[in-house]
C-alpha positions in Angstrom: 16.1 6.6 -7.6 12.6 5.6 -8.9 10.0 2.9 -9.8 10.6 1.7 -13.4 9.2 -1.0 -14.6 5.9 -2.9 -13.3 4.4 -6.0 -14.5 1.9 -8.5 -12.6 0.8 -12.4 -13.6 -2.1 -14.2 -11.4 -3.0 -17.7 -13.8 -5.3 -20.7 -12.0 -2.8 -23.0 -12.2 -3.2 -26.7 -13.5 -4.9 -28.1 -10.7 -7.6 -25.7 -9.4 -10.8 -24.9 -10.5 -10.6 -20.7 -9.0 -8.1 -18.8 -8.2 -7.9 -17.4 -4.7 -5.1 -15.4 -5.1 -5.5 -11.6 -5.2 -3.0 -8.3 -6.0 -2.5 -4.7 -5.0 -1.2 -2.7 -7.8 -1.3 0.8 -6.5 2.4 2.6 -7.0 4.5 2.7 -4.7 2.4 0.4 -2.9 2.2 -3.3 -4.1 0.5 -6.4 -2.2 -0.2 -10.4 -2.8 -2.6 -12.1 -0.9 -2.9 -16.0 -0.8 -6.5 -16.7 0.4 -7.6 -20.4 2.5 -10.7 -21.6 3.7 -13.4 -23.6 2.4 -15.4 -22.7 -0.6 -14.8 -19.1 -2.0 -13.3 -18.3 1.8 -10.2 -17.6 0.5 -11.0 -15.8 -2.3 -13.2 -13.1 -0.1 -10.3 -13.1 3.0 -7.7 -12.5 0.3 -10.2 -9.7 -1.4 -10.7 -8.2 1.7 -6.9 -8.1 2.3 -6.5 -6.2 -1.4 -9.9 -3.9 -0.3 -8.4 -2.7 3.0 -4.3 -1.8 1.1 -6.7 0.2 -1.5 -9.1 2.1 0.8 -5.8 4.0 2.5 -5.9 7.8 1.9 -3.6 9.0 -0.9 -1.2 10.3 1.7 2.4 8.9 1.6 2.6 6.2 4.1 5.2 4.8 6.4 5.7 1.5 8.0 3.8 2.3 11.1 0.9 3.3 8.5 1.8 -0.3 7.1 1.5 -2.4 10.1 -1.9 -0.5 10.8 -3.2 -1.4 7.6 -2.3 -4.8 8.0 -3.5 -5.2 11.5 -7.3 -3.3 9.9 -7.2 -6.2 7.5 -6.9 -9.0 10.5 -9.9 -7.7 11.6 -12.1 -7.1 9.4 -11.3 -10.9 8.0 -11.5 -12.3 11.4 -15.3 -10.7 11.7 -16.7 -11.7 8.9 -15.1 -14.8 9.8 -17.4 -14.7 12.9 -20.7 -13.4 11.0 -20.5 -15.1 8.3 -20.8 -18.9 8.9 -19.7 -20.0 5.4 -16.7 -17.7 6.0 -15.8 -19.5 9.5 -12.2 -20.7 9.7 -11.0 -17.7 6.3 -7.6 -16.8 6.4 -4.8 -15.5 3.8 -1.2 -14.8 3.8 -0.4 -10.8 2.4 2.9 -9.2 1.5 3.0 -6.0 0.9 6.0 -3.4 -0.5 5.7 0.6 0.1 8.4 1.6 -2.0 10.0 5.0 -0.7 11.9 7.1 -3.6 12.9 9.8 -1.6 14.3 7.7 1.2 15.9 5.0 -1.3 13.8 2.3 0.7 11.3 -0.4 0.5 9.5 -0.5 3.6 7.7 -4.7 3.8 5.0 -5.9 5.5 5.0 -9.9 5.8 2.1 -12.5 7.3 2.1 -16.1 6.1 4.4 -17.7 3.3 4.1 -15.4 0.2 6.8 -13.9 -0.3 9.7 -11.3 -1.5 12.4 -12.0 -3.0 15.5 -9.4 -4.1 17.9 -9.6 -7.3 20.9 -7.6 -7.2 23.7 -7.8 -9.6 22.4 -11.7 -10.5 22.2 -12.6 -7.1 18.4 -14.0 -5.7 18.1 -13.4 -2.1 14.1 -14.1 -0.4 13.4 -10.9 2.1 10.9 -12.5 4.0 10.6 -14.8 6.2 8.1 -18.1 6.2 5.4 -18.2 9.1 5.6 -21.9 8.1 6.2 -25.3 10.1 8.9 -25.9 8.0 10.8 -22.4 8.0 10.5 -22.8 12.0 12.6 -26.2 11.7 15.1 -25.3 9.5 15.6 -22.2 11.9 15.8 -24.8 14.9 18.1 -26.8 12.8 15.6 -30.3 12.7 15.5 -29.8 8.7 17.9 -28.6 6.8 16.7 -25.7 3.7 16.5 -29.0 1.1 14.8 -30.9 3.3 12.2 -28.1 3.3 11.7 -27.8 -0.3 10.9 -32.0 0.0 8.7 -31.2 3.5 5.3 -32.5 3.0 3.6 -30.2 5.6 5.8 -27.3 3.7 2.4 -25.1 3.0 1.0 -25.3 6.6 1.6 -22.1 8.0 1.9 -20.6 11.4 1.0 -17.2 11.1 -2.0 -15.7 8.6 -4.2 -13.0 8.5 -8.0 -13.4 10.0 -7.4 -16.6 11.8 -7.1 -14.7 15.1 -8.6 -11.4 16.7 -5.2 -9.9 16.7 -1.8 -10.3 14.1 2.0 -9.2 14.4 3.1 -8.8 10.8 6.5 -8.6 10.4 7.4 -4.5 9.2 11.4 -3.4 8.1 12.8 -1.8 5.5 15.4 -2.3 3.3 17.8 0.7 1.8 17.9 0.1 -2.6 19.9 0.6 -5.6 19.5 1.0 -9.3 19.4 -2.1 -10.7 17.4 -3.4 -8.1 14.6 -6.3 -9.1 11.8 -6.6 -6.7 10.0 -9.6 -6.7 6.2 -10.8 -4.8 4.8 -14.2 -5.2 2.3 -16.6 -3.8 3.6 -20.2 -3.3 1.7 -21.3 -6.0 5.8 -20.2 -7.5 7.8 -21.1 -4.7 6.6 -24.5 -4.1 6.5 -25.1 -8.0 10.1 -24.0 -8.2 13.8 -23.9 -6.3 15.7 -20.8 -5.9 17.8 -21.4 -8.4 15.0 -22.1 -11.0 13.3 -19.0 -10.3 17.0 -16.8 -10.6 17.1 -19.2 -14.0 14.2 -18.0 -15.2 14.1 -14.0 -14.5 17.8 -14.4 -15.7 16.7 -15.7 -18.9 14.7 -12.9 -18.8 17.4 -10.4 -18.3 15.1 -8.9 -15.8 13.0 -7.5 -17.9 9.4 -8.3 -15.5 6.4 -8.7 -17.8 8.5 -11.4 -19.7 10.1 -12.5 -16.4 6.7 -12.8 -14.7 5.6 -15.0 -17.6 8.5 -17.3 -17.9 8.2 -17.7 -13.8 4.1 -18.8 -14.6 5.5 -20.6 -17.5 7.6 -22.9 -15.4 5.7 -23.4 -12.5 2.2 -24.5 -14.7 5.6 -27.0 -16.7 6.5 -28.1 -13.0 2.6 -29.5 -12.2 1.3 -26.0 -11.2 -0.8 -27.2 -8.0 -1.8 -24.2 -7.0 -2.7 -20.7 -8.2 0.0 -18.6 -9.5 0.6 -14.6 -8.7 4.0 -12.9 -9.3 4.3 -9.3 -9.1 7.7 -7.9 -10.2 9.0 -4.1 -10.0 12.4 -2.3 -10.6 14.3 0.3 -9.0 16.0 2.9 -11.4 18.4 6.1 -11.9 15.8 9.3 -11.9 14.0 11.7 -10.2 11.0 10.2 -8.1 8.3 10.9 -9.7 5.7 13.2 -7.3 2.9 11.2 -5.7 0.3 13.7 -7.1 1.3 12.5 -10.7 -1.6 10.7 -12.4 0.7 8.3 -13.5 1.0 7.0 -10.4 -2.1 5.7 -10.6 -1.8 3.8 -13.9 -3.9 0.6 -13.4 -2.6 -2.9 -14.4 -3.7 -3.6 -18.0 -6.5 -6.1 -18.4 -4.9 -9.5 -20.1 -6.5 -12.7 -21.0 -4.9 -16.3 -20.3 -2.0 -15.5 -18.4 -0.9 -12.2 -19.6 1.4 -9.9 -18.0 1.0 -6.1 -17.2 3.8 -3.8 -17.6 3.0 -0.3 -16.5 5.7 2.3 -17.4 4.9 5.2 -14.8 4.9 8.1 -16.9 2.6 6.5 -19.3 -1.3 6.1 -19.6 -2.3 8.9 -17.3 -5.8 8.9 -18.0 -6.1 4.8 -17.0 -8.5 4.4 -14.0 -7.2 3.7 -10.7 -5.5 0.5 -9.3 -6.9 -2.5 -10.3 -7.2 -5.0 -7.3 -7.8 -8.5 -9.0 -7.0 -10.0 -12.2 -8.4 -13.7 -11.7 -9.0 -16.3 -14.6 -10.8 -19.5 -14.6 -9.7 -22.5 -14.7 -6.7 -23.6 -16.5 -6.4 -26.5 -19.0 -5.5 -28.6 -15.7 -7.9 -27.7 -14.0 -11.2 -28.1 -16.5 -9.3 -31.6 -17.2 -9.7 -32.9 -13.4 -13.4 -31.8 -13.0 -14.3 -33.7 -16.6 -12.6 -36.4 -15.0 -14.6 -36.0 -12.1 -17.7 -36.0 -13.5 -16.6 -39.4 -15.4 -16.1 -40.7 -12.0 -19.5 -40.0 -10.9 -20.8 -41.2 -14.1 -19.1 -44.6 -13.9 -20.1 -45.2 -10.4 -23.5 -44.7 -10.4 -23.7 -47.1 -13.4 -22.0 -49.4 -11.5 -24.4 -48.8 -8.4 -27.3 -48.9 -10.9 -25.9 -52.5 -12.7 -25.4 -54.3 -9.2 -29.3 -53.4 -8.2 -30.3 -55.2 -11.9 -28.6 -57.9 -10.6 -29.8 -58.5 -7.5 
């Protein structure tokens, strides 16, 4: 078995003005990171996430590798957190997939509420688990998974990377077939959409993951899109695995504008430069919208401040 296909979507979203999302797209080694904090804090936690997954030797990795890695990124977030007072408080979520050919494995890496999802023979099935409020109640049994989708405090999480000195990600590995649909997302997607939507949509699709991975944007931006959007999809095929020491294995994500997708067949474009860590856009149509409106605000108020003096 091998990697086939490869495509990756990031968009702003309707309601924000930046995207704080950011992506790893190094095969066999795939990551999204889902930056908070104040400011452009969650953009430079979730950069330093990406920076930390692409500074790792060429050397295949395993999952003790992948909890390492994880655990570097925790602190080098957590001290710029402390030296950097505008940075105080940072924090993202990361997901990450080593995908092992020769074992027939994925090996995940899992902090915060991004997540994985799996879809095998039409079936969706989420890998990872939630460090949320709301996945810790459903698992006690005070909400029930519906109830979830409907929690207002559904995006508070429990668990993220460079909030604390120290991190336990959660590592494990999962055997694959041929077939096999691999999909990483931010919750600017999974709080847009239901399970069932997002099977819909890559069924639609027929799997097929740059059009998938645009459909899934599609839908969430048609379903408010409150947040910033990443989906990064990836399929497991018949074949040889393709040595490490290939250049293809290095194929970067294409550069897109809007909301483009890249698809990456491996043993194409061997002279593209190495991995490409972030695709961000600006501002979507929501987005410049709300701050025009914003500025309206500010305009109307002060005439209003500016009238009452005149009358006075």
């Amino acid at each position: 078995m091998k990697l086939g296909r490869i495509a990756v979507v990031t968009d702003t979203g309707r309601r924000r003005l930046g995207n704080e999302d950011a992506y790893v797209w190094r095969p066999p080694l795939f990551a999204i990171a889902d930056g908070m904090g104040g400011a452009k804090a969650g953009e430079i936690a979730a950069g330093i996430a990406a920076d930390t997954l692409e500074g790792a030797d060429s050397r295949p990795l395993d999952a003790d590798d992948l909890a390492t890695l994880i655990s570097e990124a925790n602190v080098r977030i957590w001290e710029r957190s402390l030296n950097d007072p505008a940075t105080a408080g940072m924090g993202t979520t990361f997901t990450v997939a080593l995908v092992d050919e020769e074992a027939g494995a994925v090996v995940f890496g899992h902090v915060g509420d991004s997540r994985a999802y799996r879809v095998r023979d039409g079936v969706l099935e989420q890998i990872t688990t939630d460090h949320s409020l709301v996945a810790e109640l459903v698992e006690s049994g005070v909400l029930t998974p519906e109830e979830a989708e409907r929690h207002p405090q559904r995006s508070a999480i429990t668990r993220a990377l460079g909030t604390e000195p120290e991190v336990e990600p959660d590592v494990f590995t999962i055997e694959v077939a041929p077939g096999d649909l691999f999909l990483l997302c931010s919750d600017g997607l999974s709080d847009m959409l239901t399970e069932d939507q997002i099977a819909a949509a890559i069924e639609r699709t027929d799997g097929d993951p740059t059009a998938a991975g645009e459909e899934l944007v599609r839908k969430a931006n048609a379903e408010g899109g409150d947040d910033n959007i990443t989906v990064l999809l990836f399929e497991i095929v018949e074949g040889e695995p393709v040595p490490l020491a290939d250049e293809a294995r290095q194929t970067a994500a294409p550069e897109t504008d809007g909301a483009g997708a890249g698809e990456a067949p491996l043993a194409e474009a061997p002279e593209a430069e190495p991995v490409e860590k972030l695709r961000k856009h600006g501002a979507g149509p929501g987005g410049r919208i709300a701050a025009i409106l914003f500025l309206l605000a500010v305009l109307v108020v002060a005439a209003l401040v500016l009238y009452w003096g005149i009358a006075r």
